[in-house]
N, C-alpha and C positions, 0 to 999 in steps of 0.2 A: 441534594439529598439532605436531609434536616441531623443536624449533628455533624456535618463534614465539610469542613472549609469554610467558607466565610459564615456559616450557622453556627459553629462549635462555640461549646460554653464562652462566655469573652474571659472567666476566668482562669480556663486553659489555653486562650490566643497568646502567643509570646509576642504578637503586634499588637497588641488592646490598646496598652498606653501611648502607643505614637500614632493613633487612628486621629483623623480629623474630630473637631469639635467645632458646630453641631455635623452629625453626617451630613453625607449631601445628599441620599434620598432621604429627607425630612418630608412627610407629609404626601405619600405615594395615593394615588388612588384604587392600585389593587393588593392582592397581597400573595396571592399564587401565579405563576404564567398561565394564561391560556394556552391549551395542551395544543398543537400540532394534529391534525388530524391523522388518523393512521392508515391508509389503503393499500401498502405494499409492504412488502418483507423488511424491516427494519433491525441487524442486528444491535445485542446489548449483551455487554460482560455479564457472568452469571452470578458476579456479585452481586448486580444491581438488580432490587425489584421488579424494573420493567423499565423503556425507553426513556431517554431526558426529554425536556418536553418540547426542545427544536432540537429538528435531526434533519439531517442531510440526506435527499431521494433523487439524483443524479443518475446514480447510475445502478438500480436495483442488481440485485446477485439475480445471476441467469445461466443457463448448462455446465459444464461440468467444475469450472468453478466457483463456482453457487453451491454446488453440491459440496464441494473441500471447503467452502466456509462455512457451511449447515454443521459440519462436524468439527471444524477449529474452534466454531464457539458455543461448543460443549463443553469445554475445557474451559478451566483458570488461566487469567491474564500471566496468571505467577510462573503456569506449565509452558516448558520450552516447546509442544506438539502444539499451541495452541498457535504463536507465532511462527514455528516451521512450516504449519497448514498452508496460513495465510499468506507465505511469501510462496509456497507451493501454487498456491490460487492465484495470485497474483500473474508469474511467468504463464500457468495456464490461459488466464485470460488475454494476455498480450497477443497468443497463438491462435485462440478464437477471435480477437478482431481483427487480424490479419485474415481470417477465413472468410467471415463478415462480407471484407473488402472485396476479396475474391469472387465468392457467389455478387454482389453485387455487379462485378464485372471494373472493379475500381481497383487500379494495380495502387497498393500502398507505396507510397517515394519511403523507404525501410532509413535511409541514410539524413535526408530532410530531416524525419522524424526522431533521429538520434542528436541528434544536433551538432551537425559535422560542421557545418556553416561556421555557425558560431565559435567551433570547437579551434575552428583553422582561424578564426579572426581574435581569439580572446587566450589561447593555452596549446599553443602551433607548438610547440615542444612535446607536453604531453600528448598531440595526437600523433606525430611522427613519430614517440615511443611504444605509443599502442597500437601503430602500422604495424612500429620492426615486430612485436613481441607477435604478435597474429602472423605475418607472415613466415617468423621463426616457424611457428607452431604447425602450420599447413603445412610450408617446404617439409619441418622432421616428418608431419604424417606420411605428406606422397612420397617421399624419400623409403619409409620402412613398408609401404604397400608396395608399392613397386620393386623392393627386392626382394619383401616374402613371394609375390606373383614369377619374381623370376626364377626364385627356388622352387616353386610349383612343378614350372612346365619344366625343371631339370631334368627331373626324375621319371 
């Protein structure tokens, strides 16, 4: 964007004086990028006029988190909803490609996919911490279901 970052005045760069001399793109043959073609939903902050001119199309926005980024970046980068969307979008989509898997008839390895492998060969302390504290967690659950269920059938 022309005025921000390496374009700003050089007499408001606080790096100007320590830049190389001569630069080293001396003598470029173009002067703008050729733009990136555009065929698919591409988001951009609402600061900016419109896309940079390389973007990333991996993994286009599609169902219902597609939908919660269509609305997180309506918002400013600055609003906390814009980033809560987006980490909202994000857990949703992990859900939908486990679904994916499913219809496909491909059971996802959930634990592979976490990185337990590694987890147990590189940081075997913290994953036996985050067994105990999970397994805490379960056990207190079934522990106070099964004694509200036994107070149920008391009465």
């Amino acid at each position: 964007m022309k005025g921000w970052g390496a374009d700003l005045d050089p007499n408001n760069r606080p790096a100007y004086p320590m830049e190389r001399t001569p630069p080293r793109l001396e003598g470029l043959h173009w002067h703008d990028v050729e733009e990136q073609p555009l065929n698919m939903k591409v988001y951009h902050s609402v600061e900016r006029p419109g896309v940079t001119p390389v973007f990333g199309t991996s993994t286009p926005p599609s169902g219902i988190s597609g939908k919660i980024r269509d609305v997180a970046y309506g918002y400013s980068e600055n609003d906390v909803r814009h980033w809560m969307l987006l980490l909202l979008a994000d857990r949703i989509n992990v859900v939908e490609g486990i679904g994916q898997d499913l219809t496909r008839g491909r059971i996802p390895n959930v634990f592979a996919e976490m990185g337990i492998k590694a987890e147990w060969q590189h940081n075997r302390a913290g994953l036996i911490g985050k067994a105990a504290v999970a397994s805490a967690v379960i056990g207190a659950g079934y522990f106070l279901l099964k004694r509200r269920n036994a107070r149920a059938y008391r009465y």
